[in-house]
C-alpha positions as CSV (number, residue, x, y, z in Angstrom):
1,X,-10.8,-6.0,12.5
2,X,-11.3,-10.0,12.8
3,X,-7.9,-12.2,12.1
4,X,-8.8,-15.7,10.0
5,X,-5.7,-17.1,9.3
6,X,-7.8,-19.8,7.3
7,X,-7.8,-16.7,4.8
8,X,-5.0,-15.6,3.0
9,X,-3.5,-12.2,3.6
10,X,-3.7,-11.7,-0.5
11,X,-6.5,-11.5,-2.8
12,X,-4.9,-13.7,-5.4
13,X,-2.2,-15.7,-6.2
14,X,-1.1,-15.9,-9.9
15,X,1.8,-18.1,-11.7
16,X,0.5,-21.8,-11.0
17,X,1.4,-23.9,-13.5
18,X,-1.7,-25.7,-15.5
19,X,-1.3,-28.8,-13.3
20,X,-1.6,-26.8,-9.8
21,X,-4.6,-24.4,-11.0
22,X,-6.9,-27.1,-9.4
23,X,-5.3,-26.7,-6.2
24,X,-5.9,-22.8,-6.2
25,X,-7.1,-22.5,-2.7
26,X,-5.1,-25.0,-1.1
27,X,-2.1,-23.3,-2.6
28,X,-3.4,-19.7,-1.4
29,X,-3.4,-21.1,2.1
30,X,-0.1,-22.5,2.1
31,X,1.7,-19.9,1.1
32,X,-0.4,-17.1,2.9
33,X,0.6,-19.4,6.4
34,X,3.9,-19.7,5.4
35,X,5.1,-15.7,5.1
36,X,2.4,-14.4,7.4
37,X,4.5,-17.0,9.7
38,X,7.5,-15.8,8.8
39,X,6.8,-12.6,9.0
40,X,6.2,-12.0,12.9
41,X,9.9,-13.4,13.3
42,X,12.3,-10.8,14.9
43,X,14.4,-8.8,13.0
44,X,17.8,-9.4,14.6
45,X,20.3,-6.2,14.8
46,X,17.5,-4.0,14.1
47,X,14.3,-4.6,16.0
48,X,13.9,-2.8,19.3
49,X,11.2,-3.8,22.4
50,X,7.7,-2.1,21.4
51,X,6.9,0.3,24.4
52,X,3.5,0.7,25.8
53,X,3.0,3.6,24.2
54,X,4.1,2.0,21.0
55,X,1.8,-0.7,21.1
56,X,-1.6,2.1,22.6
57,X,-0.4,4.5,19.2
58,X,-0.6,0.7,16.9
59,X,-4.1,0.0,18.1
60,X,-4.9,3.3,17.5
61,X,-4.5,2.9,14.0
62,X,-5.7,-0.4,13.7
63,X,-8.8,0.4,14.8
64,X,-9.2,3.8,12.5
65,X,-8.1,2.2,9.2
66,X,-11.2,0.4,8.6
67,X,-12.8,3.4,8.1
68,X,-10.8,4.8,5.3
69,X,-11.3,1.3,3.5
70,X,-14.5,-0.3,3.9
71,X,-16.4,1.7,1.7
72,X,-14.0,0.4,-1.2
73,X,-13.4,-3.4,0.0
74,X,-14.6,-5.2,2.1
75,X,-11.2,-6.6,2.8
76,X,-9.4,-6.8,6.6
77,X,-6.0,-8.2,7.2
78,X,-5.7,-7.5,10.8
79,X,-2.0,-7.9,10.7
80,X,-0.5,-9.5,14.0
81,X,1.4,-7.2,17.0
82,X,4.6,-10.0,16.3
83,X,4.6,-8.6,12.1
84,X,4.9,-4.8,12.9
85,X,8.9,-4.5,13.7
86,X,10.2,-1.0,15.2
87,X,13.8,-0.2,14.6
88,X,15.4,2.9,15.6
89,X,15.5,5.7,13.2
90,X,17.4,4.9,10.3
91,X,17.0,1.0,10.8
92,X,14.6,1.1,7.9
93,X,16.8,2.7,5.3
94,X,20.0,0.6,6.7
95,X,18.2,-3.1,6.5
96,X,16.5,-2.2,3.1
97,X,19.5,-0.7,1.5
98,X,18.2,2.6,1.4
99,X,15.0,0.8,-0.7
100,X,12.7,2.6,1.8
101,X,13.0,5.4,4.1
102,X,11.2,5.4,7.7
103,X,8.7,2.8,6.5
104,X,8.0,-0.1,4.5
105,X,5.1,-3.1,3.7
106,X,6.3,-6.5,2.7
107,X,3.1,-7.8,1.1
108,X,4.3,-11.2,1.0
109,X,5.4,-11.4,4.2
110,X,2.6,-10.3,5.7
111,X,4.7,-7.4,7.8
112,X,5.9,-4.1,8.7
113,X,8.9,-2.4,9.2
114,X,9.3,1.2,10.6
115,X,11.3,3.6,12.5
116,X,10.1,4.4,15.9
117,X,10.8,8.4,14.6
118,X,10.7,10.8,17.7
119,X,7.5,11.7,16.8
120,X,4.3,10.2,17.8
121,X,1.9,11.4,15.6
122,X,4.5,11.6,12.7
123,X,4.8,7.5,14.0
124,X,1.2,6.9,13.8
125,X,1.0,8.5,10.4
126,X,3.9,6.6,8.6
127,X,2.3,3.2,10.3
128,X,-1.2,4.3,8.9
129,X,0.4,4.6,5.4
130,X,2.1,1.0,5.5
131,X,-0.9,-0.6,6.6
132,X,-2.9,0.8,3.7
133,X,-0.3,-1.0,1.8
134,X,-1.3,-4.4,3.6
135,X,-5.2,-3.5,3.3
136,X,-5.1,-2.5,-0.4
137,X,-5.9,-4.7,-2.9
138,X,-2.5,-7.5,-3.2
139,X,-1.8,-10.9,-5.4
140,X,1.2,-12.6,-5.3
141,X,3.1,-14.2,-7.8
142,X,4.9,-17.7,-8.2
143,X,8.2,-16.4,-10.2
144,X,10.7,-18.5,-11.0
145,X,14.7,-17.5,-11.5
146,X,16.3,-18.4,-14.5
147,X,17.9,-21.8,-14.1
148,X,15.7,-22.6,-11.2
149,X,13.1,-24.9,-11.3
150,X,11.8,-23.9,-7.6
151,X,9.4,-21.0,-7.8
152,X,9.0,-18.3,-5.1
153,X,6.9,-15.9,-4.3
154,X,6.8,-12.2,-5.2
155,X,4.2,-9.2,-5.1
156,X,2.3,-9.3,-8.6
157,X,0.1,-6.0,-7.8
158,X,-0.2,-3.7,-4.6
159,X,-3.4,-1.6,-5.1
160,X,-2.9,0.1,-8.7
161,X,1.0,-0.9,-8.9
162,X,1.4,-3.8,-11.0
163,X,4.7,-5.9,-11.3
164,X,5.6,-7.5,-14.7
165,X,5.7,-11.8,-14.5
166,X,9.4,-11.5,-15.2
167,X,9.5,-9.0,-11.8
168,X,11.6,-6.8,-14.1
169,X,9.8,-3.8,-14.6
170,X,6.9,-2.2,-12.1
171,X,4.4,0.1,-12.9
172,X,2.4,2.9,-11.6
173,X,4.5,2.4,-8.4
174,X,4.3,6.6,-7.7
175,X,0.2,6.7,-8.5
176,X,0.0,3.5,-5.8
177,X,2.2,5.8,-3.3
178,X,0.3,9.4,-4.4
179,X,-2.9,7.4,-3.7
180,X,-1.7,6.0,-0.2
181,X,-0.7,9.6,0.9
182,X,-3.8,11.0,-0.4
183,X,-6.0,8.4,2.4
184,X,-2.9,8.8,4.8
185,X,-3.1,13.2,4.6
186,X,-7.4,12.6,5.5
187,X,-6.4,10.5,8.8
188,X,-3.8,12.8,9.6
189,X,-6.4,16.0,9.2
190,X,-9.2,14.0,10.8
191,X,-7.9,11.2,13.2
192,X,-4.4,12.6,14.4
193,X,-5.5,16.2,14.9
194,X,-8.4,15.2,17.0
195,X,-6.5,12.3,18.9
196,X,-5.4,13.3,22.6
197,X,-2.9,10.6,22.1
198,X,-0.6,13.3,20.7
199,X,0.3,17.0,22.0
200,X,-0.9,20.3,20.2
201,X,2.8,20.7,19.0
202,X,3.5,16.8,18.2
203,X,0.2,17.6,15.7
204,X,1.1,20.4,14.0
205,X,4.8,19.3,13.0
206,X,4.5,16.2,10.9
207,X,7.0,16.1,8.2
208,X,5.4,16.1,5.1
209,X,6.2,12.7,3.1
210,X,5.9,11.9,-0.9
211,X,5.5,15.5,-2.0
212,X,5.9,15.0,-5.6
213,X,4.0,12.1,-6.0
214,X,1.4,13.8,-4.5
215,X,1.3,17.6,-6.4
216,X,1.6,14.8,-9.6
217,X,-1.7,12.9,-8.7
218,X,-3.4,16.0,-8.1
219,X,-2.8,17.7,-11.1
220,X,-3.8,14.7,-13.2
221,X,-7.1,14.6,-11.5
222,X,-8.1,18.0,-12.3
223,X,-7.1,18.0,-15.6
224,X,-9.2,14.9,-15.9
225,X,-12.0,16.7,-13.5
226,X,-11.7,19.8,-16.1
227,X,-11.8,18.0,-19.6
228,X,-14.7,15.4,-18.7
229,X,-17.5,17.8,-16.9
230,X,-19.9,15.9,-19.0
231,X,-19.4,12.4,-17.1
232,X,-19.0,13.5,-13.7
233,X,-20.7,15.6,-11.3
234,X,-17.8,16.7,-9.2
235,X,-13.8,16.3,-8.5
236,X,-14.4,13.7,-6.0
237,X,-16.2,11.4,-8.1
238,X,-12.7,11.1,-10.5
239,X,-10.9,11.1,-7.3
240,X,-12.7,8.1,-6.4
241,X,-12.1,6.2,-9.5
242,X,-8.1,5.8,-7.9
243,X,-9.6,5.0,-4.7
244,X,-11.6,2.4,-6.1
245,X,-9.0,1.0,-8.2
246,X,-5.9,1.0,-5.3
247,X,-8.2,-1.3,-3.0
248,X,-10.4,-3.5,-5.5
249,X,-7.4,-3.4,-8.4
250,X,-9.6,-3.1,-10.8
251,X,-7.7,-1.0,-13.3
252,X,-10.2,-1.0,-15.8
253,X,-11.7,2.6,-15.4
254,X,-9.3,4.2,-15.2
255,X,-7.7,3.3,-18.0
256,X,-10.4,4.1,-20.4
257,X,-10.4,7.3,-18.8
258,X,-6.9,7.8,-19.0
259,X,-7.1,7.0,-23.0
260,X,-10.1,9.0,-23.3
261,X,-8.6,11.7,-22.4
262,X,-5.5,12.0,-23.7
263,X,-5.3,9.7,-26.4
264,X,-4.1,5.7,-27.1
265,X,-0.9,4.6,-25.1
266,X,-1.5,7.0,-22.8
267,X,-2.3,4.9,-19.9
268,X,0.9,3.4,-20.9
269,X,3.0,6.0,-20.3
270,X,1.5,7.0,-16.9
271,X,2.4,3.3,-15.6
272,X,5.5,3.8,-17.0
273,X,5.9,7.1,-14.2
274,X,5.5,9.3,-17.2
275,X,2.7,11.2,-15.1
276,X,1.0,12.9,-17.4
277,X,1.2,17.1,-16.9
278,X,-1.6,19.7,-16.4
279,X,-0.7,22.0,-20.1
280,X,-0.7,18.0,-21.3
């Protein structure tokens, strides 16, 4: 994947006021610089030295995820060696307050943080999932605090997940995470299983990793499969309308679905992490 830091890491940055909206780009650029920067600084007390077996199992995925997203975007943030940070296990949950476990994607920082887990392929597979995060459709936000007059910046949407202006509230936060596992589970079953980077045994014993989220997203898609026959010609096709959504972020279709099919405020609700049942 190419690396243009001319380009900024996001797809949009929303919250300039009406006298900096002529300076769109200019500001994109500036602030993509800033935290993609920032973001390839070390972690002190945490970060540990990648090994070369680290760094063989981080090119792996690099050069696999294109696959699972260029027939949705066209987007590539090749994010830098420097902005992936390996901690040992339980560094994650520790330095996030226990706001993520084994993994997480800061979207405004440009980087990643993850657990170098005993496992290899079970390493490969949470560092897959955090770069979909990255590679998924992201704008950023210019928020300001109350009594400031200095805005920062702050994720707006990540794929399908969309944060209010006020940063208060978040929504559809577990369909964005159900739809990351679902593209994470295919590179697991057809990228880590063929790999000889792992062993037989290293393959067959990942730890499975949001479970709910997951049985959640599946049921609503066959409900929404089994009540709409009429507009599509198979499963996959409503499975791809999430797809679609988590890496252009356009919401649009799926929301008329949504209320389609079971009824106004609906769609609502879902993003609310209401997730809608299968006797619904």
């Amino acid at each position: 994947m190419e690396n243009n830091n001319e380009k900024p890491h996001f797809d949009k940055l929303v919250g300039l006021s009406k006298e900096q909206r002529p300076y769109q780009e200019e500001a994109e650029k500036i602030v993509s610089q800033e935290f993609v920067g920032y973001g390839g600084k070390p972690i002190e007390k945490f970060e540990t030295k990648k090994t070369e077996k680290d760094i063989e199992i981080i090119d792996f995925v690099k050069n696999t995820i294109g696959e699972y997203t260029e027939k949705y975007t066209k987007k590539k943030f090749d994010i830098p060696l420097e902005n992936i940070h390996i901690f040992n296990p339980g560094g994650v949950e520790e330095h996030t307050e226990k706001q993520s476990v084994k993994g997480g994607a800061s979207l405004y920082f440009g980087r990643i943080i993850i657990d170098r887990v005993k496992s290899d392929a079970e390493f490969a597979r949470i560092l897959f999932h955090e770069l979909l995060h990255l590679n998924s459709y992201t704008a950023i936000q210019l928020t300001r605090a109350t009594n400031s007059e200095k805005s920062h910046p702050d994720r707006y949407r990540s794929g399908v997940e969309v944060k209010t202006r006020d940063g208060k509230n978040i929504f559809f936060r577990d369909i964005e995470e159900a739809i990351i596992e679902l593209v994470t589970q295919k590179f697991q079953d057809e990228k880590i299983a063929a790999s000889q980077l792992f062993s037989e045994e290293d393959r067959k014993n990942i730890p499975l990793h949001r479970v709910e989220e997951g049985i959640k997203l599946t049921a609503l898609i066959d409900v929404l499969w089994e009540r709409n026959k009429d507009r599509f010609k198979n499963r996959e096709e409503v499975e791809k309308l999430f797809l679609d959504a988590q890496f252009t972020g356009n919401l649009l279709k799926i929301g008329r679905l949504i209320e389609k099919t079971f009824g106004k405020g609906s769609f609502r609700k879902l993003g609310e992490g209401n997730l809608i049942k299968p006797e619904s």
